[in-house]
C-alpha positions in Angstrom: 0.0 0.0 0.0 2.5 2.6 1.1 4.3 1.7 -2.7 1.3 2.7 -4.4 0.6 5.4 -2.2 4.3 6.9 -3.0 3.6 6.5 -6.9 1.1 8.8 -7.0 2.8 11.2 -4.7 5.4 11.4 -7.0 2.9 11.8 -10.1 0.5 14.4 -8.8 3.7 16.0 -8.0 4.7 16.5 -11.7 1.1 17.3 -12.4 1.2 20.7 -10.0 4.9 21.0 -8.9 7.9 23.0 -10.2 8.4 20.3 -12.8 5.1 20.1 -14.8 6.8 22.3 -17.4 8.5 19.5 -18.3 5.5 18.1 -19.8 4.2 18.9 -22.8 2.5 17.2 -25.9 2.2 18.5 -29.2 -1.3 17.4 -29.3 -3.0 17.1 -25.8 -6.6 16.5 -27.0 -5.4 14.0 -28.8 -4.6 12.0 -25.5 -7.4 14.2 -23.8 -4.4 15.0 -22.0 -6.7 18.0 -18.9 -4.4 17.8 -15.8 -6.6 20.6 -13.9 -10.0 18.3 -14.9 -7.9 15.3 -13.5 -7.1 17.1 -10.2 -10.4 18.0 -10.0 -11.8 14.6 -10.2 
């Protein structure tokens, strides 16, 4: 559990930290690719 628990720590941190610069697609709808809708949820 605490595994699992550490993983998406680590990935909501590059959704809203000093990192999510670093990603970037050339076509985000195409993956309908809405972090702020995903925090949301």
């Amino acid at each position: 559990v605490e595994r699992v628990a550490n993983m998406l720590n680590y990935f909501l941190l590059q959704l809203v930290g000093p990192q999510r610069r670093a990603l970037s697609l050339k076509d985000p709808e195409k993956y309908e690719f809405r972090p702020k809708k995903l925090l949301k949820q």
